[in-house]
PyMOL CGO cylinders between C-alpha atoms (Angstrom):
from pymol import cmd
from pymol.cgo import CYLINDER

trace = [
    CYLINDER, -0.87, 24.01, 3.55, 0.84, 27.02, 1.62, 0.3, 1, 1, 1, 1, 1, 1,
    CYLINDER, 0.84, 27.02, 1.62, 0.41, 28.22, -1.85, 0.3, 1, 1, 1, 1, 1, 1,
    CYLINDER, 0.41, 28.22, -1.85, 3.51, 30.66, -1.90, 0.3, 1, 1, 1, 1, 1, 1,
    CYLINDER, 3.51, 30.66, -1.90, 6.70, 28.80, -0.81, 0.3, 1, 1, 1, 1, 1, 1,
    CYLINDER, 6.70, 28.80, -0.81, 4.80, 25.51, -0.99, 0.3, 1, 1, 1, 1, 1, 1,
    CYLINDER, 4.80, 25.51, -0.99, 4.49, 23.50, 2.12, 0.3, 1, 1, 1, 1, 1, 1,
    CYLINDER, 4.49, 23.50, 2.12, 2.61, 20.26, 2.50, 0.3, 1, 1, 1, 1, 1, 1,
    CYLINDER, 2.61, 20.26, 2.50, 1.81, 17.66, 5.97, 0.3, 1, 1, 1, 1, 1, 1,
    CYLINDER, 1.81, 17.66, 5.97, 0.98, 14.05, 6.12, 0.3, 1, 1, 1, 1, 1, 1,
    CYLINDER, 0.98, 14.05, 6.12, 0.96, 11.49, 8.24, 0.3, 1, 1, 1, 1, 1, 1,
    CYLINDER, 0.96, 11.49, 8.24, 2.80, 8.27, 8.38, 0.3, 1, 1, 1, 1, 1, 1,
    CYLINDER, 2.80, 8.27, 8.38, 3.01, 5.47, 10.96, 0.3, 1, 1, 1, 1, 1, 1,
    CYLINDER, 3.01, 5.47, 10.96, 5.97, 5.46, 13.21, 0.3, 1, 1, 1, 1, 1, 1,
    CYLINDER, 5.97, 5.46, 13.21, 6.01, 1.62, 12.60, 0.3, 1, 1, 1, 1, 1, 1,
    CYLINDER, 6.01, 1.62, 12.60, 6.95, 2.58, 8.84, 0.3, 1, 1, 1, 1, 1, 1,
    CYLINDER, 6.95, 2.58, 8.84, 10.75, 2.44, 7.56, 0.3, 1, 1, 1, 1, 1, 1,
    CYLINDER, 10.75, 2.44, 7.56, 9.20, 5.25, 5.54, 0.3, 1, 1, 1, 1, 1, 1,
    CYLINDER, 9.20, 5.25, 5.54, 8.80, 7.50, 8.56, 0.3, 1, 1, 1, 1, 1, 1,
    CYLINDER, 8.80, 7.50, 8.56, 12.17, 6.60, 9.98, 0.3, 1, 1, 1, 1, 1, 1,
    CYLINDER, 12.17, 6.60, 9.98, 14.22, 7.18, 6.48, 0.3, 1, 1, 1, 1, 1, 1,
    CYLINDER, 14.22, 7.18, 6.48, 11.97, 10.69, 5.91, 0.3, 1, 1, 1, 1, 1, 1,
    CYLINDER, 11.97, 10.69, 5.91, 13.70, 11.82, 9.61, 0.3, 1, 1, 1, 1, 1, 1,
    CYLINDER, 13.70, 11.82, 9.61, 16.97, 10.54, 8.53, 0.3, 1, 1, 1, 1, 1, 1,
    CYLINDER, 16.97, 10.54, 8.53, 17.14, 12.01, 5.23, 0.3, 1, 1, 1, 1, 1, 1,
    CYLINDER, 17.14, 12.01, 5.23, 15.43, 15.08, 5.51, 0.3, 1, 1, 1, 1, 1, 1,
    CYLINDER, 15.43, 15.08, 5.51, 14.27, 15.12, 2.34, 0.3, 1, 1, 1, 1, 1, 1,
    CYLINDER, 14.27, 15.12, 2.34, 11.93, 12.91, 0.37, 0.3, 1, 1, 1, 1, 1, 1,
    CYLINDER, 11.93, 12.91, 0.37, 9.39, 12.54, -2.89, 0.3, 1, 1, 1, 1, 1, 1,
    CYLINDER, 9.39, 12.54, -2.89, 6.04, 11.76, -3.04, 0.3, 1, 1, 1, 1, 1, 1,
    CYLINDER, 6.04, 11.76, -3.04, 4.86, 9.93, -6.39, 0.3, 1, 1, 1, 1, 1, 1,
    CYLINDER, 4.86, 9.93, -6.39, 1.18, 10.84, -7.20, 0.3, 1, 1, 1, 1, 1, 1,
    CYLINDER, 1.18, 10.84, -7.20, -0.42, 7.20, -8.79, 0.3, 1, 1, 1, 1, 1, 1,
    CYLINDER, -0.42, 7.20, -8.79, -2.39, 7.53, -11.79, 0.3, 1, 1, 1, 1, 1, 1,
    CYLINDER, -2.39, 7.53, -11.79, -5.76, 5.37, -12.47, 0.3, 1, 1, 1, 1, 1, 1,
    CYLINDER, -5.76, 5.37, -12.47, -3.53, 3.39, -15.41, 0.3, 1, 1, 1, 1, 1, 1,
    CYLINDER, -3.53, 3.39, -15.41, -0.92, 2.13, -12.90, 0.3, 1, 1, 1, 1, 1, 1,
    CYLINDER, -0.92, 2.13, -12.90, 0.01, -1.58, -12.40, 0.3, 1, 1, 1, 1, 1, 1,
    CYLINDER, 0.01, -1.58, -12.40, -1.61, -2.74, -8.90, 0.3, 1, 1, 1, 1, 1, 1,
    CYLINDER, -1.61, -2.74, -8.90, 1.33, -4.39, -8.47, 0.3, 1, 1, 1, 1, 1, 1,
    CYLINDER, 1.33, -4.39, -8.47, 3.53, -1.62, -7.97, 0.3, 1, 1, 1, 1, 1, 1,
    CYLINDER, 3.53, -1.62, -7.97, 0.93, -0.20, -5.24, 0.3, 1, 1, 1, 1, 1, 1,
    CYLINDER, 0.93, -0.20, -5.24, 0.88, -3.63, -3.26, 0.3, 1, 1, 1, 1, 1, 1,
    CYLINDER, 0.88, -3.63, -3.26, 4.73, -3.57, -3.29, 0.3, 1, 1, 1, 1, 1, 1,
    CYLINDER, 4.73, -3.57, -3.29, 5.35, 0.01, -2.01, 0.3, 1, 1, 1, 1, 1, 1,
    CYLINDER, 5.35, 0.01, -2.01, 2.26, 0.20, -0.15, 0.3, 1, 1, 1, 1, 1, 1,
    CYLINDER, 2.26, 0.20, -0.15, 2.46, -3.57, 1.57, 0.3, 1, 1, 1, 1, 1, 1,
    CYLINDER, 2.46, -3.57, 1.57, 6.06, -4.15, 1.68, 0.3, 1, 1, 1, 1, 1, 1,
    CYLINDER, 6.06, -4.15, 1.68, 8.84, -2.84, 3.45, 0.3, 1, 1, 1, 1, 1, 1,
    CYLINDER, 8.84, -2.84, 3.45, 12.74, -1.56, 2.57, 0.3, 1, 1, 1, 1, 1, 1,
    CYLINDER, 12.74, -1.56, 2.57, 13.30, -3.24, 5.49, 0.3, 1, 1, 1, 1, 1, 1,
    CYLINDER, 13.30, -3.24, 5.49, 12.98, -7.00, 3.62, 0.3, 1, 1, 1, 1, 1, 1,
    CYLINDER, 12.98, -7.00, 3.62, 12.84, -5.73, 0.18, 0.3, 1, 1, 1, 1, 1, 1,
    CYLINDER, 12.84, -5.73, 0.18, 14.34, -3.41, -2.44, 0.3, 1, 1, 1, 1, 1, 1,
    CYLINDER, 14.34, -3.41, -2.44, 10.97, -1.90, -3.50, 0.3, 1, 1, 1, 1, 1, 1,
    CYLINDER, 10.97, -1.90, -3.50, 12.44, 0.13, -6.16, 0.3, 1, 1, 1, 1, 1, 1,
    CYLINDER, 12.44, 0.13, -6.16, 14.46, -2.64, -7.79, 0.3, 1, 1, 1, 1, 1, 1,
    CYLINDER, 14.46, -2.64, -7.79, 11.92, -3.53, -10.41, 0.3, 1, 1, 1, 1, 1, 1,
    CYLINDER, 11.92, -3.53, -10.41, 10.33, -0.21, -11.14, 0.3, 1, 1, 1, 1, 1, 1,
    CYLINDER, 10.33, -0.21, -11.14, 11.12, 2.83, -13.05, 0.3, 1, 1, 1, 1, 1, 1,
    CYLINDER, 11.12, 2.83, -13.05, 12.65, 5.71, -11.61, 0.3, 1, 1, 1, 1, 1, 1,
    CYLINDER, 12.65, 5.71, -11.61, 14.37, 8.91, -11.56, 0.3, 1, 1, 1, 1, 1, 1,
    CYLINDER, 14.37, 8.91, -11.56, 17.40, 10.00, -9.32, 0.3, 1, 1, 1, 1, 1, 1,
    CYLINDER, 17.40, 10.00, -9.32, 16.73, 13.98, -7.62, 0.3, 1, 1, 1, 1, 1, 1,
    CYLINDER, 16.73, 13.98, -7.62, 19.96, 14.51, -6.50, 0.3, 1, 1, 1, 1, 1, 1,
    CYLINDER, 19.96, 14.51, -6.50, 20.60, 11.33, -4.54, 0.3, 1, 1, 1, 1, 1, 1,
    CYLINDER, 20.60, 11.33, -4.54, 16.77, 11.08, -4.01, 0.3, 1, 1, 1, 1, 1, 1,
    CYLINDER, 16.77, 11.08, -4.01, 14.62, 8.03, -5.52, 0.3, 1, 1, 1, 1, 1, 1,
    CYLINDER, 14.62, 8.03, -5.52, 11.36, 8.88, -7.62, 0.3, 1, 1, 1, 1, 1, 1,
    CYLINDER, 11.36, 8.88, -7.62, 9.04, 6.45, -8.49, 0.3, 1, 1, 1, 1, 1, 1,
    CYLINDER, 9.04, 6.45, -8.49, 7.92, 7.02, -12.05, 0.3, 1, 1, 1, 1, 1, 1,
    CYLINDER, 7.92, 7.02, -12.05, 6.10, 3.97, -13.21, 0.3, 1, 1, 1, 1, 1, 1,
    CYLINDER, 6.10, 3.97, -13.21, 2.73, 4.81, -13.71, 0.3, 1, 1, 1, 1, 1, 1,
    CYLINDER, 2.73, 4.81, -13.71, 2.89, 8.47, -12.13, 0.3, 1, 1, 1, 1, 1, 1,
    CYLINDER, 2.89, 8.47, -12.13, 1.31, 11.35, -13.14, 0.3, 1, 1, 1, 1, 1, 1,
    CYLINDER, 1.31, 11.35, -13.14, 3.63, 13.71, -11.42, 0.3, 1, 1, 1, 1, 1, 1,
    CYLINDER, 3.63, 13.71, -11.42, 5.87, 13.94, -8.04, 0.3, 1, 1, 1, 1, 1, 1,
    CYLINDER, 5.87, 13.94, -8.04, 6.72, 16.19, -5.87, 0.3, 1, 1, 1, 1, 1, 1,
    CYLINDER, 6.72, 16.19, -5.87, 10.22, 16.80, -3.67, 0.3, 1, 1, 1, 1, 1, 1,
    CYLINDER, 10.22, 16.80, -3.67, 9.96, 17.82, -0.38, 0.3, 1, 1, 1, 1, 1, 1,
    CYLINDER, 9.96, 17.82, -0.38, 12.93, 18.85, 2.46, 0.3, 1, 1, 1, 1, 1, 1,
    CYLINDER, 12.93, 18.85, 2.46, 11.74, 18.55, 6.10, 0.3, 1, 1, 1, 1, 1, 1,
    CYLINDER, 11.74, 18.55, 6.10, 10.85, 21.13, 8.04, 0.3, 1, 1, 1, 1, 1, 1,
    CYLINDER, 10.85, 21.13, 8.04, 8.70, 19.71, 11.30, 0.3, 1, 1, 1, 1, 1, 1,
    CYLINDER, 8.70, 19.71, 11.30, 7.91, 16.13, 13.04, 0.3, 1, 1, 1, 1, 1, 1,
    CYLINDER, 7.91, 16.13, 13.04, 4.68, 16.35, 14.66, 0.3, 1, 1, 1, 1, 1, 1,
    CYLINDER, 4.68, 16.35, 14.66, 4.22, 13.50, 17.26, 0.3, 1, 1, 1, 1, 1, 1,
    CYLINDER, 4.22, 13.50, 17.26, 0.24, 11.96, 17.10, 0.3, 1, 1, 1, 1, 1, 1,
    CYLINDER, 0.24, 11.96, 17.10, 0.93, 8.83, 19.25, 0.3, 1, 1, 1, 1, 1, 1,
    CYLINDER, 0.93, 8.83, 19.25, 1.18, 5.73, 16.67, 0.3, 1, 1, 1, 1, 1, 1,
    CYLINDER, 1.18, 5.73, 16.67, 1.59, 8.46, 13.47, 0.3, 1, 1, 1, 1, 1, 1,
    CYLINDER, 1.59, 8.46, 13.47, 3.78, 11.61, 12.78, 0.3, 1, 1, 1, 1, 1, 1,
    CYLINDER, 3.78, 11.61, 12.78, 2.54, 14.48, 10.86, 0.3, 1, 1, 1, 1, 1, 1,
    CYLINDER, 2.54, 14.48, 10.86, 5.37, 15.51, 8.42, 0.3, 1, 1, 1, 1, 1, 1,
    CYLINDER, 5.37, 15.51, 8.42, 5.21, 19.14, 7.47, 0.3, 1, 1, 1, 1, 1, 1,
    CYLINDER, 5.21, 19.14, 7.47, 7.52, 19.38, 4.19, 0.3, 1, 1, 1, 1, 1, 1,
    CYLINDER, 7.52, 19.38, 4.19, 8.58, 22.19, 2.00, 0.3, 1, 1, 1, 1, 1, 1,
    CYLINDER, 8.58, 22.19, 2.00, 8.12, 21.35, -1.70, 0.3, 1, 1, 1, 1, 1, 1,
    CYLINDER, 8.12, 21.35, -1.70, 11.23, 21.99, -3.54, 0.3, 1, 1, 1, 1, 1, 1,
    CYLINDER, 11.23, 21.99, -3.54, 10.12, 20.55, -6.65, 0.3, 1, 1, 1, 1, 1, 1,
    CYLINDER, 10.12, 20.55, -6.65, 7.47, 19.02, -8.79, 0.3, 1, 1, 1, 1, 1, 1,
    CYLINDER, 7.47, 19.02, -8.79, 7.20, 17.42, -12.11, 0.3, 1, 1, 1, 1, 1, 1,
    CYLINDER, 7.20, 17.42, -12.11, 4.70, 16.50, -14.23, 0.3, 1, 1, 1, 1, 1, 1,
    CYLINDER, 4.70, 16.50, -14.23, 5.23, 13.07, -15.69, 0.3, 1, 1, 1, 1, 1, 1,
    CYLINDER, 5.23, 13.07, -15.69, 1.97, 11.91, -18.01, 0.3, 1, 1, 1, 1, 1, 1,
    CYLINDER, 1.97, 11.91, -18.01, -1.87, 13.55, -18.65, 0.3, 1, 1, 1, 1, 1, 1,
    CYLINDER, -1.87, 13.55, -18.65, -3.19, 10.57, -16.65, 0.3, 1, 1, 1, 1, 1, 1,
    CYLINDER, -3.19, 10.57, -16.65, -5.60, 10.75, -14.21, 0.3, 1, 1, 1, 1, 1, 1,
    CYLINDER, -5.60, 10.75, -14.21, -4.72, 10.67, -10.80, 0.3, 1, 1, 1, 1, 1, 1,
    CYLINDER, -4.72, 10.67, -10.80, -5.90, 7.86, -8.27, 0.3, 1, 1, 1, 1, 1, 1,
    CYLINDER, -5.90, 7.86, -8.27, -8.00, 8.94, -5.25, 0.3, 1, 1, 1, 1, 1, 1,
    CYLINDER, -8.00, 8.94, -5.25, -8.68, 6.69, -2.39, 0.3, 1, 1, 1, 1, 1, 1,
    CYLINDER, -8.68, 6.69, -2.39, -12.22, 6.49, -3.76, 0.3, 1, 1, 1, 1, 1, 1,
    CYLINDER, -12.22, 6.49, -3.76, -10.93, 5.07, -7.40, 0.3, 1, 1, 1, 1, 1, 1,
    CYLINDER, -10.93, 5.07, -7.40, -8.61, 2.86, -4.78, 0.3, 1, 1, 1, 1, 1, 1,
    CYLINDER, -8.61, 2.86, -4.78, -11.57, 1.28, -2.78, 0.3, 1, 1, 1, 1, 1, 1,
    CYLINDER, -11.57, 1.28, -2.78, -13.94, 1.49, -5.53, 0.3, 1, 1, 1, 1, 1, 1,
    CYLINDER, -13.94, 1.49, -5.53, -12.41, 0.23, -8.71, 0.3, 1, 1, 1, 1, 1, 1,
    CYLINDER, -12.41, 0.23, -8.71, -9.05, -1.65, -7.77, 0.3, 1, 1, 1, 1, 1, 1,
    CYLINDER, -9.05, -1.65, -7.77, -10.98, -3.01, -4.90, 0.3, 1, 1, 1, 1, 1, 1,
    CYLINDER, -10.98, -3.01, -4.90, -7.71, -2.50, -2.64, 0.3, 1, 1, 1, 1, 1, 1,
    CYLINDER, -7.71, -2.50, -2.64, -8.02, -1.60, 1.21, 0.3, 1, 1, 1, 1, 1, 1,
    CYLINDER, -8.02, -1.60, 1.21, -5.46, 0.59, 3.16, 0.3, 1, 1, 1, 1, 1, 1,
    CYLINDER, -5.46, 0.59, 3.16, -2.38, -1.23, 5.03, 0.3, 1, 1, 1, 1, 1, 1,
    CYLINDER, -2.38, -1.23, 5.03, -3.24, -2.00, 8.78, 0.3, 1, 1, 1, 1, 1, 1,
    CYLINDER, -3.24, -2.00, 8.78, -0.47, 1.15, 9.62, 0.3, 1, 1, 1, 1, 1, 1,
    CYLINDER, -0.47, 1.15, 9.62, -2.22, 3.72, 7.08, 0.3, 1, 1, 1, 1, 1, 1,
    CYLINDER, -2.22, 3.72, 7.08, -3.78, 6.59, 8.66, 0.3, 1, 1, 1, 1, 1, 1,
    CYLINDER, -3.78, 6.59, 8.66, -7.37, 5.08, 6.95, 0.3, 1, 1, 1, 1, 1, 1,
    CYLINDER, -7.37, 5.08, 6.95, -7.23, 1.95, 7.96, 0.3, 1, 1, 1, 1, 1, 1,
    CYLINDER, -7.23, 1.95, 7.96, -10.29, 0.97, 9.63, 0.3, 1, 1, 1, 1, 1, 1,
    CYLINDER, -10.29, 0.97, 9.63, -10.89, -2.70, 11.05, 0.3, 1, 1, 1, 1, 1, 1,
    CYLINDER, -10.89, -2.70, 11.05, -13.33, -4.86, 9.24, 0.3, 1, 1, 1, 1, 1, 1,
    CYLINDER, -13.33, -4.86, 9.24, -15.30, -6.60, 11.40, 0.3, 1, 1, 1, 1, 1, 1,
    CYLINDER, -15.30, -6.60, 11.40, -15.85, -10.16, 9.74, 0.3, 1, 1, 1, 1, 1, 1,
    CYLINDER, -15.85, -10.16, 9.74, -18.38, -13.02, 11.57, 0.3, 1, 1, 1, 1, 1, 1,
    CYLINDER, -18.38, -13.02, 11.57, -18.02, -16.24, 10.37, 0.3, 1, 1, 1, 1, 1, 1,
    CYLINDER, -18.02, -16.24, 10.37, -21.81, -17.40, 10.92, 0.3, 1, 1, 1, 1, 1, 1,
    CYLINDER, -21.81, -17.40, 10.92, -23.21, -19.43, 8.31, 0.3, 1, 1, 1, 1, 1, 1,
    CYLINDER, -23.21, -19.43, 8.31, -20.26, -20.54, 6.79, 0.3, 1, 1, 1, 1, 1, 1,
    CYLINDER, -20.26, -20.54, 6.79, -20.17, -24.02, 5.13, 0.3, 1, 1, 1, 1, 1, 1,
    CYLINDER, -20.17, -24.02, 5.13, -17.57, -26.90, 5.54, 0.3, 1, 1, 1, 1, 1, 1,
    CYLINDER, -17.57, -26.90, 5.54, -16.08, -27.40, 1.86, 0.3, 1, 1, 1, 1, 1, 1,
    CYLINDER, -16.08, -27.40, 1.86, -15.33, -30.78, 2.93, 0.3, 1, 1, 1, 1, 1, 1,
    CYLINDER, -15.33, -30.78, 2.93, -18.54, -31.37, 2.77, 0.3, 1, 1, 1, 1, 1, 1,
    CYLINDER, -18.54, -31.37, 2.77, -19.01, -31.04, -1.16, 0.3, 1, 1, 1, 1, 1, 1,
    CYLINDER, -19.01, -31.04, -1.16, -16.13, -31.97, -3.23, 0.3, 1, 1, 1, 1, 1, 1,
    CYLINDER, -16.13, -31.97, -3.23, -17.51, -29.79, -6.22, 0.3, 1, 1, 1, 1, 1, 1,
    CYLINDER, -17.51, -29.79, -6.22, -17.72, -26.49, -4.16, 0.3, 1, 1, 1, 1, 1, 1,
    CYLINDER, -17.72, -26.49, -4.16, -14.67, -23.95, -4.04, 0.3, 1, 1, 1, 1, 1, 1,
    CYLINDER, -14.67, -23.95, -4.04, -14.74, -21.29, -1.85, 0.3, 1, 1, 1, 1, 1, 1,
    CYLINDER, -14.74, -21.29, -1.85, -12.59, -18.40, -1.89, 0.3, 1, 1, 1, 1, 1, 1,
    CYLINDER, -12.59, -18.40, -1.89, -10.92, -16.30, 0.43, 0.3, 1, 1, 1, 1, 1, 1,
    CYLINDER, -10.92, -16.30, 0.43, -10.20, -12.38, 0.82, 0.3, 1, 1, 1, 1, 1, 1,
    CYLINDER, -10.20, -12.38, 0.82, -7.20, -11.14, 2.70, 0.3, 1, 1, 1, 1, 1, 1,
    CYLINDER, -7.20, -11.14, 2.70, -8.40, -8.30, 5.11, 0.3, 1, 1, 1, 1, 1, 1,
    CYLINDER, -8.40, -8.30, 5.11, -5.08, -6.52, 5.21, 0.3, 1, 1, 1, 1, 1, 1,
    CYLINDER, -5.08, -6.52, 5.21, -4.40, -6.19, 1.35, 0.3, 1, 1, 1, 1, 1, 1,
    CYLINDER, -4.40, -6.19, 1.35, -7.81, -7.15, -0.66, 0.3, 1, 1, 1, 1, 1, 1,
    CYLINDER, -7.81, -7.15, -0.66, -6.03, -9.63, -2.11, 0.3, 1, 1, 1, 1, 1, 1,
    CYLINDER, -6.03, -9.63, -2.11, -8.42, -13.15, -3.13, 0.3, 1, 1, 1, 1, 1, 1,
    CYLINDER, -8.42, -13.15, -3.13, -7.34, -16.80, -3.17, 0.3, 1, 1, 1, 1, 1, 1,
    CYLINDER, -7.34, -16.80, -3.17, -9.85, -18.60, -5.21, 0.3, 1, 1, 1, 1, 1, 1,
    CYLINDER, -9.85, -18.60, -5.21, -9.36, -22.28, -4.36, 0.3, 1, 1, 1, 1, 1, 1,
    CYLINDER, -9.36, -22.28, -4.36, -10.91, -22.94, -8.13, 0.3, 1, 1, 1, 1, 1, 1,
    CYLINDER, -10.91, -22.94, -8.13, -7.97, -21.29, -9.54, 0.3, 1, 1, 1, 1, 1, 1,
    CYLINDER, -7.97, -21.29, -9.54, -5.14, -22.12, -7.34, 0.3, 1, 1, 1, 1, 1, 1,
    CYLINDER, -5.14, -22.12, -7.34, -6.80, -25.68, -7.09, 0.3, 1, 1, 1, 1, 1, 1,
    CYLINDER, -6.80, -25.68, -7.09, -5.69, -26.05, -4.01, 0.3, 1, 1, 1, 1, 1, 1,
    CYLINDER, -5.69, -26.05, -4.01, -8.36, -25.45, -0.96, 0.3, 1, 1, 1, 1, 1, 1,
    CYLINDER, -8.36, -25.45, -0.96, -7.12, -22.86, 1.49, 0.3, 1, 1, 1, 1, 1, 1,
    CYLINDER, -7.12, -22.86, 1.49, -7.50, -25.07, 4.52, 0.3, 1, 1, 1, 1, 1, 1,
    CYLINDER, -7.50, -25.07, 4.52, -4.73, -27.58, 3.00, 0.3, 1, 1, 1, 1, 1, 1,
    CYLINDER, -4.73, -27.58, 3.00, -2.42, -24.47, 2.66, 0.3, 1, 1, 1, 1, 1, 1,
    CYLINDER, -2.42, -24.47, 2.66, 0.73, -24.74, 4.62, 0.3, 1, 1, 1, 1, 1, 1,
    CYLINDER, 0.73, -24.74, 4.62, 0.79, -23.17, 7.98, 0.3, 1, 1, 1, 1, 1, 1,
    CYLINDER, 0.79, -23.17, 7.98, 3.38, -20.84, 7.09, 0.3, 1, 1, 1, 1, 1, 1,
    CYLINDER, 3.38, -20.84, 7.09, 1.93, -19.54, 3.49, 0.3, 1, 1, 1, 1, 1, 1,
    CYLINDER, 1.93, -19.54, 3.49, 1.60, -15.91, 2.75, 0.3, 1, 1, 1, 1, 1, 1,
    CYLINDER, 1.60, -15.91, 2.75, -0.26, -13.69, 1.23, 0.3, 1, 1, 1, 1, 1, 1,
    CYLINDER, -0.26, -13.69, 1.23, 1.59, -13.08, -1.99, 0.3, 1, 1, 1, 1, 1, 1,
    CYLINDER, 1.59, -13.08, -1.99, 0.78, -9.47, -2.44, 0.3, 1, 1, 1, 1, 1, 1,
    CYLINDER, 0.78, -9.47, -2.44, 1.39, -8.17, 1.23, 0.3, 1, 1, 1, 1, 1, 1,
    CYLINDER, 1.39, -8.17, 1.23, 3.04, -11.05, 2.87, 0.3, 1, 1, 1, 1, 1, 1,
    CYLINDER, 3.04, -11.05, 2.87, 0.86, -11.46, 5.97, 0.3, 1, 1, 1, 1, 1, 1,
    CYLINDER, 0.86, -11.46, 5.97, -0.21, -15.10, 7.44, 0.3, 1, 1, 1, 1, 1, 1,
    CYLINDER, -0.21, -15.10, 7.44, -3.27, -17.09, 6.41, 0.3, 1, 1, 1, 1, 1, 1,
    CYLINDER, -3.27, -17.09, 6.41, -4.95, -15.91, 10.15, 0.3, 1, 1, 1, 1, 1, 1,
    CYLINDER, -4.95, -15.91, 10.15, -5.93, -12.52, 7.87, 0.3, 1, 1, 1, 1, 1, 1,
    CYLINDER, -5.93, -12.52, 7.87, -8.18, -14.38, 5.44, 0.3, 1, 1, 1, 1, 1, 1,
    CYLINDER, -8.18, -14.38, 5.44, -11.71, -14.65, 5.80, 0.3, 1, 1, 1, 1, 1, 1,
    CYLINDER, -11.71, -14.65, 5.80, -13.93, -17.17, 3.24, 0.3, 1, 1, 1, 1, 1, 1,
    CYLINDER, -13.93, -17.17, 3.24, -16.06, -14.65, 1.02, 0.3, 1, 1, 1, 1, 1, 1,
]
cmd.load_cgo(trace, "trace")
């Protein structure tokens, strides 16, 4: 927003434990992902929360004085202190003073077009890009009907793909209960590709 005494805003969901530690706290760092990073650590920060899991536990990291920077695969972060909540119904803006930034590798940083493009990954239901994907099921085959035919299936939350030829198990004989395994959510938020 500011080029003398940095300030930056974002948004974040009020659903996220992000948005309620950031008010808490105060203060907060934002790790910029380079192209080179491993998807997992996106899908665990990005589809996860702190709530269930320690999302940090099996990733590098830096301590800013008491404050947790991811490092694995970053190009560079930045540490903010909060200076104004902004209240947008289901999302807060954040307006942040930047009270530090490193540099961490040359890489490449990863734009939401690299994201959508390249990894093939789609934004969280609760990020302020998410769009709905409409999905009709007309036309589909019955696998039951040939033996020798997998099918596989694309989670619309996460992008993640359960390939029945791989898994060799067919999605339909899944238990009720089975998750996603990069973003957790229920088999309802799969649709046969």
């Amino acid at each position: 927003m500011t080029s003398q005494n940095p300030i930056i805003s974002f948004s974040l969901n009020k659903q996220n434990y992000t948005n309620e530690a950031i008010k808490n706290t105060k203060k907060f760092a934002v790790s910029i992902i380079s192209e080179n990073i491993n998807t997992d650590i996106i899908y665990t920060f990005g589809y996860n929360t702190s709530k269930d899991i320690d999302k940090f536990k099996d990733c590098q990291q830096e301590d800013y004085k008491g404050i947790p920077v991811v490092t694995d695969g970053m190009c560079s972060y930045i540490v903010c202190e909060l200076i104004h909540t902004i209240d947008c119904e289901t999302h807060d803006i954040f307006i942040a003073r930047v009270i530090d930034t490193k540099k961490i590798s040359n890489e490449k940083e990863m734009n939401y077009r690299y994201y959508h493009e390249v990894v093939k990954g789609i934004a969280p239901k609760n990020a302020p890009t998410y769009i709905e994907e409409k999905v009709s099921n007309q036309g589909e085959t019955d696998l039951a009907s040939n033996e020798n035919e997998f099918a596989k299936y694309r989670c619309l939350i996460c992008g993640y793909i359960y390939d029945e030829a791989i898994e060799k198990v067919r999605f339909t004989d899944l238990p009720e209960d089975w998750k996603c395994p990069r973003c957790g959510v229920g088999k309802e938020n799969f649709v046969k590709i």
